[in-house]
PyMOL Python script that loads the backbone (N, CA, C, O; Angstrom):
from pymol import cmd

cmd.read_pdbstr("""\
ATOM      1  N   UNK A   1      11.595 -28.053 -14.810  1.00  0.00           N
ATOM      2  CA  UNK A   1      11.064 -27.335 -13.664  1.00  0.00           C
ATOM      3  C   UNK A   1      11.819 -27.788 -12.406  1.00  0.00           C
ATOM      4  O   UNK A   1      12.115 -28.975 -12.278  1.00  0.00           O
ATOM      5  N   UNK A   2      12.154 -26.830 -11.427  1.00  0.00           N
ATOM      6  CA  UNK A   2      12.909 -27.064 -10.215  1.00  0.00           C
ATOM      7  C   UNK A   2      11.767 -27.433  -9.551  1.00  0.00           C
ATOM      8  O   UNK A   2      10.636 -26.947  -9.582  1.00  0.00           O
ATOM      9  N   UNK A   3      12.438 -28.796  -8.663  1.00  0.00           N
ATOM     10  CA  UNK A   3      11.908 -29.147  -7.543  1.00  0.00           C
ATOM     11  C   UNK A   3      11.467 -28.960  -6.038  1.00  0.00           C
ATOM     12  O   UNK A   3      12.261 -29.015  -5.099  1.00  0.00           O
ATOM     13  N   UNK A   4      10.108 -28.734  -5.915  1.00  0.00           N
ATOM     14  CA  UNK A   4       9.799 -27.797  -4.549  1.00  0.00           C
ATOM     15  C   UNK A   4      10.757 -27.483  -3.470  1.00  0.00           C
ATOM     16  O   UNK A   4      10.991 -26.373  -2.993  1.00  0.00           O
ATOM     17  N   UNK A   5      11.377 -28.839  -3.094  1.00  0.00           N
ATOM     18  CA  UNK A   5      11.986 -28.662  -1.995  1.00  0.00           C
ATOM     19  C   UNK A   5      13.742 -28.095  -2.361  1.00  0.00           C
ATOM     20  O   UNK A   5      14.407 -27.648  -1.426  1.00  0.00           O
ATOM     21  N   UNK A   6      14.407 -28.189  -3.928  1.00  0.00           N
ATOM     22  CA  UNK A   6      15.240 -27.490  -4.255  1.00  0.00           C
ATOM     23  C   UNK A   6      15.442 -26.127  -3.789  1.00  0.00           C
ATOM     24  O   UNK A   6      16.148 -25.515  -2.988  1.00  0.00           O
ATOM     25  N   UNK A   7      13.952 -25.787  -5.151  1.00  0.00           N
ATOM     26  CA  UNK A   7      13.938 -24.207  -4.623  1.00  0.00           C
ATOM     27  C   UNK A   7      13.727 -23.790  -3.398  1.00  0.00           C
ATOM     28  O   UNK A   7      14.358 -22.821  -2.977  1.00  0.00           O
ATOM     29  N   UNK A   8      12.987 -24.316  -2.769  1.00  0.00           N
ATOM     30  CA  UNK A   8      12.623 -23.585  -1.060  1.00  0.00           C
ATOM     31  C   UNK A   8      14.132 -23.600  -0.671  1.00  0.00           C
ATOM     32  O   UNK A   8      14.339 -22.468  -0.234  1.00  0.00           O
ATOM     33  N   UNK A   9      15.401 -24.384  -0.605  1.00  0.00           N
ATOM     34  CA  UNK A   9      16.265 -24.409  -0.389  1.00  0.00           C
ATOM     35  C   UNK A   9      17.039 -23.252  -0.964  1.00  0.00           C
ATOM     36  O   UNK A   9      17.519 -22.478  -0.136  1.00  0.00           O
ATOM     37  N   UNK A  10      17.251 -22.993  -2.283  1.00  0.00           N
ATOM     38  CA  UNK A  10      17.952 -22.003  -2.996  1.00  0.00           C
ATOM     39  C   UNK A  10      17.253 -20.491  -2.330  1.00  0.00           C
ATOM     40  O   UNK A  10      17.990 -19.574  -1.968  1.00  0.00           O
ATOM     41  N   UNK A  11      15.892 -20.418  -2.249  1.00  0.00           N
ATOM     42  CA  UNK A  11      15.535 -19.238  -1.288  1.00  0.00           C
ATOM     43  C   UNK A  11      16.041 -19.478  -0.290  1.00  0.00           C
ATOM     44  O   UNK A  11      16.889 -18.586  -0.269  1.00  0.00           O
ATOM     45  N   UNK A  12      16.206 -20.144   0.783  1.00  0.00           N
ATOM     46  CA  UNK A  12      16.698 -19.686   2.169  1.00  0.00           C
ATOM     47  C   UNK A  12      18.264 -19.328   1.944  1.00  0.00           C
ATOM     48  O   UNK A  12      18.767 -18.472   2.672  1.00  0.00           O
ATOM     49  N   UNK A  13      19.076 -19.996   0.907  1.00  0.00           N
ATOM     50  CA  UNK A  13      20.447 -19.571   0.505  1.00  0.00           C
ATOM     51  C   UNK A  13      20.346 -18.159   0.545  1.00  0.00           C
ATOM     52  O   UNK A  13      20.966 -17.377   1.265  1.00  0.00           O
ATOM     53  N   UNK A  14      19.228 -17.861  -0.578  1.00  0.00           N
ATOM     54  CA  UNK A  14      19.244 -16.537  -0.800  1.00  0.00           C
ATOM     55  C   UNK A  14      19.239 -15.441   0.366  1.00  0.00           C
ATOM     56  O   UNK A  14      20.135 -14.703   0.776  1.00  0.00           O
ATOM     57  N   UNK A  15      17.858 -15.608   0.764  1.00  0.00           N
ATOM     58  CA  UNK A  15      17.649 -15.283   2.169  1.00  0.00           C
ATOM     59  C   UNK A  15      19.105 -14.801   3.109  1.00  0.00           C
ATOM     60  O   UNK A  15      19.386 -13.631   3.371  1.00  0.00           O
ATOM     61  N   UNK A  16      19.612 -15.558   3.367  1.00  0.00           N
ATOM     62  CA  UNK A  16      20.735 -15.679   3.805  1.00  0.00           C
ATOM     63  C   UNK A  16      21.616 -14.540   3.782  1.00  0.00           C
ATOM     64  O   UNK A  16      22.384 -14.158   4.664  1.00  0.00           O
ATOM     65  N   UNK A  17      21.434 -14.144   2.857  1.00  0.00           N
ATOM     66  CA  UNK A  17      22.474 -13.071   1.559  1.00  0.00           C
ATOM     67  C   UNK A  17      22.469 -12.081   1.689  1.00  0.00           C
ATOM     68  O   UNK A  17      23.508 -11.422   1.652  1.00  0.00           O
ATOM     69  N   UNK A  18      21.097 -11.476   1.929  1.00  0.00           N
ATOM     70  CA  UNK A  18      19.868 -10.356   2.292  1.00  0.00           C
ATOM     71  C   UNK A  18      20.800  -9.561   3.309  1.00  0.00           C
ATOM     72  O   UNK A  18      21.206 -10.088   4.345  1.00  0.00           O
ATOM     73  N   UNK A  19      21.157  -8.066   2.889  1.00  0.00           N
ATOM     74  CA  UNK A  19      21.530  -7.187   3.938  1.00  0.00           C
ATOM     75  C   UNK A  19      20.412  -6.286   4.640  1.00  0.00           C
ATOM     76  O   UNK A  19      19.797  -5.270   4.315  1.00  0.00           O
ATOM     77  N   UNK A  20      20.440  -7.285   5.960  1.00  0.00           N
ATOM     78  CA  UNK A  20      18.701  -6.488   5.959  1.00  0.00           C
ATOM     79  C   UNK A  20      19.062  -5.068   6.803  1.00  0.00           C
ATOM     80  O   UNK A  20      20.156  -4.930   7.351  1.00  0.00           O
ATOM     81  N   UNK A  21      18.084  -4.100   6.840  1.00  0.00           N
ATOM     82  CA  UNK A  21      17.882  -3.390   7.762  1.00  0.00           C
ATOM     83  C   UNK A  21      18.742  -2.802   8.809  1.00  0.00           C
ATOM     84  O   UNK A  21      19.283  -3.643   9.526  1.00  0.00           O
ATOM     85  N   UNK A  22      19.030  -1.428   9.105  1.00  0.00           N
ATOM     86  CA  UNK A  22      19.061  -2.152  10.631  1.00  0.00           C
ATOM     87  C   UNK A  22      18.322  -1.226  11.384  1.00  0.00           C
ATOM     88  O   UNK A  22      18.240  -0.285  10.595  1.00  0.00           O
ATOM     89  N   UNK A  23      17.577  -0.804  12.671  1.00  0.00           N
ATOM     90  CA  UNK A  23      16.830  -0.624  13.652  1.00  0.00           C
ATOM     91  C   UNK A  23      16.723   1.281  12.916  1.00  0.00           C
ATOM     92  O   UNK A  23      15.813   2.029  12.556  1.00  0.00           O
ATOM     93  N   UNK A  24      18.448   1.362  13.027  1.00  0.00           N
ATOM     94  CA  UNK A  24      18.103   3.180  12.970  1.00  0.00           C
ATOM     95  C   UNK A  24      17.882   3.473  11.425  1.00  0.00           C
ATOM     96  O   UNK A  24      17.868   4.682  11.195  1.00  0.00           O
ATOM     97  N   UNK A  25      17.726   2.761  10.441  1.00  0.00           N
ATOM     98  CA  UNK A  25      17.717   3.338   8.792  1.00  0.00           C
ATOM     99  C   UNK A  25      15.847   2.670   8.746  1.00  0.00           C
ATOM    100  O   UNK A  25      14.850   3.157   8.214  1.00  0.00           O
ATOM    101  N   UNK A  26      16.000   1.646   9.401  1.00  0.00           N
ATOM    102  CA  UNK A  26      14.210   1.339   9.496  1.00  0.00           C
ATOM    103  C   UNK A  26      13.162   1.580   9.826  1.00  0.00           C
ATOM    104  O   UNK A  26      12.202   1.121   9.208  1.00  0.00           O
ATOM    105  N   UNK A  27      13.000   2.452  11.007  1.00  0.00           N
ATOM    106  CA  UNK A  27      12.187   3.381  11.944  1.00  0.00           C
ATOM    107  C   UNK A  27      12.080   4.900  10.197  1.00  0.00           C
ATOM    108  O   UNK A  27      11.055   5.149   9.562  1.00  0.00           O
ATOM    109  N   UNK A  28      12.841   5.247  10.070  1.00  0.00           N
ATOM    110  CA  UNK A  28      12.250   6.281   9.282  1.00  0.00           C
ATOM    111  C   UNK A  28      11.720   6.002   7.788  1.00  0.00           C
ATOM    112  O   UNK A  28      11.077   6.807   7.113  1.00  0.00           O
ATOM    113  N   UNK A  29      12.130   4.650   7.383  1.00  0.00           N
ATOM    114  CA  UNK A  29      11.208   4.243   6.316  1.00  0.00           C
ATOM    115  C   UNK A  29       9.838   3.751   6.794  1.00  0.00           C
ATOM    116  O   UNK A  29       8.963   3.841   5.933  1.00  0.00           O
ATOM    117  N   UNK A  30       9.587   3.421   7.578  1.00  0.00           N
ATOM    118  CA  UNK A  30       8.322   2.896   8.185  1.00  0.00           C
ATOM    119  C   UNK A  30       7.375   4.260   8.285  1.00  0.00           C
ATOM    120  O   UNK A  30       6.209   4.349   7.901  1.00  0.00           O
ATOM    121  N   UNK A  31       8.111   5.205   8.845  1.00  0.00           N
ATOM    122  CA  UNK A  31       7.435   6.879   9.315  1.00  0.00           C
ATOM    123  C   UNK A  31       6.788   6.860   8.005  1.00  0.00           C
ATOM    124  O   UNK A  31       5.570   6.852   7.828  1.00  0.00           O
ATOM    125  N   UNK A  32       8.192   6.849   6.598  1.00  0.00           N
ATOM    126  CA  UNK A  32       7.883   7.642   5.272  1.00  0.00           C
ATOM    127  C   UNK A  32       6.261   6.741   4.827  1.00  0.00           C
ATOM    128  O   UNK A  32       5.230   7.139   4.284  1.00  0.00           O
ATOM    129  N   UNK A  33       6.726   5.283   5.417  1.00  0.00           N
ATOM    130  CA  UNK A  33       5.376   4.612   4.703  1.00  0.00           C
ATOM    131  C   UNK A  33       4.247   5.064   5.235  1.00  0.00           C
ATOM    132  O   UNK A  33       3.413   5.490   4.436  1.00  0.00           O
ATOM    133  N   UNK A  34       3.941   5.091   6.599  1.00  0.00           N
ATOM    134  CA  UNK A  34       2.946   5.474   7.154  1.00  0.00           C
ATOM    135  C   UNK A  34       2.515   6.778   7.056  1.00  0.00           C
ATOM    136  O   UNK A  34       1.313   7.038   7.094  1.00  0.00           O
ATOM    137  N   UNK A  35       3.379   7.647   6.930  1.00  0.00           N
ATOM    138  CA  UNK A  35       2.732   9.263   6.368  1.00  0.00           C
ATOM    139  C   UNK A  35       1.904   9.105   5.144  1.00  0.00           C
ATOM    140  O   UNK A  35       0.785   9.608   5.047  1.00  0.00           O
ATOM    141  N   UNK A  36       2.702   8.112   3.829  1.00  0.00           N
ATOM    142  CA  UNK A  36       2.140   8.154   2.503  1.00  0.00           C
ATOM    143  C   UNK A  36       0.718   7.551   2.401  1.00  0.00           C
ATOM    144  O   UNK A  36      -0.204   7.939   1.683  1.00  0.00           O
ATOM    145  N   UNK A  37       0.742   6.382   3.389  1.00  0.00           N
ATOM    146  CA  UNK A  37      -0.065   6.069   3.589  1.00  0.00           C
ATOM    147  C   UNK A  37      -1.632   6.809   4.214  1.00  0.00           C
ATOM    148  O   UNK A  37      -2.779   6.527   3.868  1.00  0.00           O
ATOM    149  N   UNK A  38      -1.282   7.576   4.983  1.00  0.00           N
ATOM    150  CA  UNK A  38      -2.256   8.395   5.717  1.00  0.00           C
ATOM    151  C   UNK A  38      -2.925   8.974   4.971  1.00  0.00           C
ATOM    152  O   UNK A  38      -4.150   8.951   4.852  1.00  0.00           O
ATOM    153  N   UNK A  39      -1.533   9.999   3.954  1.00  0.00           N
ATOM    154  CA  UNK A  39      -2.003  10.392   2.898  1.00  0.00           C
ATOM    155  C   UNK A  39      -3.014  10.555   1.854  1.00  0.00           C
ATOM    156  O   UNK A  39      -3.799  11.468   1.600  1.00  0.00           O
ATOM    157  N   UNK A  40      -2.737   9.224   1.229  1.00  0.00           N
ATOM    158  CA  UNK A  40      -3.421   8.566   0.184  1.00  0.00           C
ATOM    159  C   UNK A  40      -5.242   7.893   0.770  1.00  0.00           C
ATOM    160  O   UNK A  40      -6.220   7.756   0.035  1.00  0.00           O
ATOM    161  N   UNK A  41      -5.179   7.668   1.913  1.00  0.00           N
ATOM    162  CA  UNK A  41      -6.271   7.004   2.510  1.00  0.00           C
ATOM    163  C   UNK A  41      -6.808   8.625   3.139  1.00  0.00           C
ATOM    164  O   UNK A  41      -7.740   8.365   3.900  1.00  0.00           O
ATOM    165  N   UNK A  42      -6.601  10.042   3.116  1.00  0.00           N
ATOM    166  CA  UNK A  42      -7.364  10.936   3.540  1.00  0.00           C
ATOM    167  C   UNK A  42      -7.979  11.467   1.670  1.00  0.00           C
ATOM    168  O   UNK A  42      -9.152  11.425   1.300  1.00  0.00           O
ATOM    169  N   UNK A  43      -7.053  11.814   1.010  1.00  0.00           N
ATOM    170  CA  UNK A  43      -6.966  12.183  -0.054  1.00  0.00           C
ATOM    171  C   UNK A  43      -7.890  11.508  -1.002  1.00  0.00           C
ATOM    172  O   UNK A  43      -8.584  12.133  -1.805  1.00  0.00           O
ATOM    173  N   UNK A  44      -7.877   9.917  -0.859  1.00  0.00           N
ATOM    174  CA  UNK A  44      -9.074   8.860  -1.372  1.00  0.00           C
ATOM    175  C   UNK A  44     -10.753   9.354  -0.738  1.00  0.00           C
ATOM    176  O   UNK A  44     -11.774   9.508  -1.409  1.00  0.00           O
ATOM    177  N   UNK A  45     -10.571   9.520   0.797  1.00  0.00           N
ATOM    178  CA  UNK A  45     -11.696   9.562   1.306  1.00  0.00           C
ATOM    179  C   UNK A  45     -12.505  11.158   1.200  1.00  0.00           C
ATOM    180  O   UNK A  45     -13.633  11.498   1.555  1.00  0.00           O
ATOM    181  N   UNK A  46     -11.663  11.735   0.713  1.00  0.00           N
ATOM    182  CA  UNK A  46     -12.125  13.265   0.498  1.00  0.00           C
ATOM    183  C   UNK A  46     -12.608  13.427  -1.044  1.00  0.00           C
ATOM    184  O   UNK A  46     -13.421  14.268  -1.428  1.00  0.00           O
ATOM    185  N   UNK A  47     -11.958  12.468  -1.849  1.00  0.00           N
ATOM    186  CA  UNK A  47     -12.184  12.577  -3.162  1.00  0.00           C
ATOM    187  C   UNK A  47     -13.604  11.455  -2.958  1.00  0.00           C
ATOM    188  O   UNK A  47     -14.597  12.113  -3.267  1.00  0.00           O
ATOM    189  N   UNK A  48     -13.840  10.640  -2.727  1.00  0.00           N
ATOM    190  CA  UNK A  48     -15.366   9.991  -2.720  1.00  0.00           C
ATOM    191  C   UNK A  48     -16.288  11.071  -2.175  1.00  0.00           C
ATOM    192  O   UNK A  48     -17.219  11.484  -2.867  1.00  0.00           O
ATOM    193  N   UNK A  49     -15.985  11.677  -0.598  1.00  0.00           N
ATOM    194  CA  UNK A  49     -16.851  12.211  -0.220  1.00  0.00           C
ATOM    195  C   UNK A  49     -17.718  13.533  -1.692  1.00  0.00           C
ATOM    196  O   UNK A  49     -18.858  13.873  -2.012  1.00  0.00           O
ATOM    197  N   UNK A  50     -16.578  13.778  -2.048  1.00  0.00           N
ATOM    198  CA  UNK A  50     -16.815  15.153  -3.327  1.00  0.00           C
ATOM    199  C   UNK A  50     -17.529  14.240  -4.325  1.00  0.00           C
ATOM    200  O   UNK A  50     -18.303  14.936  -4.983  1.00  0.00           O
ATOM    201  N   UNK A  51     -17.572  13.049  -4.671  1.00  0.00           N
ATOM    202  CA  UNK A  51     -18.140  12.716  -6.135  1.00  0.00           C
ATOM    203  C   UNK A  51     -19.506  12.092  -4.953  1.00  0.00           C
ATOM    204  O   UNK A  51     -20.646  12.254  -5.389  1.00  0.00           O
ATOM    205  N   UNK A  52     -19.465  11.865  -4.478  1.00  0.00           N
ATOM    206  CA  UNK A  52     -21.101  11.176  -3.495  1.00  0.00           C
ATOM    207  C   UNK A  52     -21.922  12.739  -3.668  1.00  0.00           C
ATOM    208  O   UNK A  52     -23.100  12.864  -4.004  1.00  0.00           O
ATOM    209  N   UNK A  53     -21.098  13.706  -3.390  1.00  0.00           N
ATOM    210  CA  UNK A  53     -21.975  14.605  -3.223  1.00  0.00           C
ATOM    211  C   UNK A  53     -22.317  15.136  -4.411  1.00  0.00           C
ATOM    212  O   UNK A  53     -23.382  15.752  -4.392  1.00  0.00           O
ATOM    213  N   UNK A  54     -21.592  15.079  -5.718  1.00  0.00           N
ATOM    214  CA  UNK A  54     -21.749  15.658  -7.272  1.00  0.00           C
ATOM    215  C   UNK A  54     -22.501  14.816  -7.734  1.00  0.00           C
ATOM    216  O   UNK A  54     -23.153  15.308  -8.655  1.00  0.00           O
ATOM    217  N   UNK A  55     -22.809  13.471  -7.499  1.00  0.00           N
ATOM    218  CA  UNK A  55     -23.930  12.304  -7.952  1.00  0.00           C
ATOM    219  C   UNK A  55     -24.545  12.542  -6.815  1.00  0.00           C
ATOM    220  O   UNK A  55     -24.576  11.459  -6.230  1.00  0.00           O
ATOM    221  N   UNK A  56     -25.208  13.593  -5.976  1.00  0.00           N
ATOM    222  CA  UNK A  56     -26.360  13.558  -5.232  1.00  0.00           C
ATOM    223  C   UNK A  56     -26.701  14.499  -5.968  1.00  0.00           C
ATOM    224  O   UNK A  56     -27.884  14.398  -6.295  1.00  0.00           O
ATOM    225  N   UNK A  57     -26.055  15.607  -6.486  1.00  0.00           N
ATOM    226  CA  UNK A  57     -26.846  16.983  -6.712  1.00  0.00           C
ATOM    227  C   UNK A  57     -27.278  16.576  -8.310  1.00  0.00           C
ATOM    228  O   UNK A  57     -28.271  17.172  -8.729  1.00  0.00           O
ATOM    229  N   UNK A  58     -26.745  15.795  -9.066  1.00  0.00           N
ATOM    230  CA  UNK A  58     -27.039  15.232 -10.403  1.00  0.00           C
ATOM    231  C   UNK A  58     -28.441  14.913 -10.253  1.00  0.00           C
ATOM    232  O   UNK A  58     -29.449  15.379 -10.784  1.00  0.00           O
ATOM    233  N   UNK A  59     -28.229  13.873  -9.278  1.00  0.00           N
ATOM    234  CA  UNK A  59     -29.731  13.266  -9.193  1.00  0.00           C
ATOM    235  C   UNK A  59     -30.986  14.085  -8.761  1.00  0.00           C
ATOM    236  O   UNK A  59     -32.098  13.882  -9.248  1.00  0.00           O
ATOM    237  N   UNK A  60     -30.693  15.140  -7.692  1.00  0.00           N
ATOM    238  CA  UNK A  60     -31.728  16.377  -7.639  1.00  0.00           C
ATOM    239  C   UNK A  60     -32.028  16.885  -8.499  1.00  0.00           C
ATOM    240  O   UNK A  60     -33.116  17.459  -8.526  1.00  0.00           O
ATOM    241  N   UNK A  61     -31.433  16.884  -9.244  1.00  0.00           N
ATOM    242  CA  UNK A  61     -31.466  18.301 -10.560  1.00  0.00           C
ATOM    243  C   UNK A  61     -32.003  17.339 -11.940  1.00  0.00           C
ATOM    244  O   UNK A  61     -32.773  17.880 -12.734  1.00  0.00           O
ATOM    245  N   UNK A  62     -31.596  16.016 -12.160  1.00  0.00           N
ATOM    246  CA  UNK A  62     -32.586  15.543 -12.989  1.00  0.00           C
ATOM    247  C   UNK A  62     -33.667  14.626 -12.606  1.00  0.00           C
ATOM    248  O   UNK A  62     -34.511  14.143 -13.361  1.00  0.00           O
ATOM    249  N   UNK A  63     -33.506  14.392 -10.988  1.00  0.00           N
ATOM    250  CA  UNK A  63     -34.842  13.093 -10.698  1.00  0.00           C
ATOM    251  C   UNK A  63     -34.411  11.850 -11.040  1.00  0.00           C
ATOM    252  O   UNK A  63     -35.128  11.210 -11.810  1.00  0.00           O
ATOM    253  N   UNK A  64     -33.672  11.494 -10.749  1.00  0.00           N
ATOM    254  CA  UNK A  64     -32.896  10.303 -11.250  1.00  0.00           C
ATOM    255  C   UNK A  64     -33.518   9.147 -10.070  1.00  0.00           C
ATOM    256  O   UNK A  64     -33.141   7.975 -10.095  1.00  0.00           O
TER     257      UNK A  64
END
""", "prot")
cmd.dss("prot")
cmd.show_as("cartoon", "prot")
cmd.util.cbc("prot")
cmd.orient("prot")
């Protein structure tokens, strides 16, 4: 097993290496995340609202 302070070392090498980003290719992946995101969190909350209401009318209809 590698030694804590090895590896923390071999990551920052790594780190290092990393072609990160830059300002104008990053702004529109952030957009893409945050749209999908919006997405998925309206699409979630519309799909509960529909089954809250199909387990309300269940329960009217047998007395549950």
């Amino acid at each position: 097993m590698t030694p804590p302070v090895k590896y923390l070392k071999e990551v920052a090498k790594q780190g290092k290496k990393v072609r990160w980003p830059s300002r104008e290719t990053l702004w529109p992946s952030i957009a893409v995340v945050i749209c999908i995101a919006l997405f998925c969190a309206i699409f979630l909350a519309l799909e509960d609202l529909t089954a809250q209401s199909i387990i309300q009318q269940l329960e009217a209809a047998f007395g549950a």
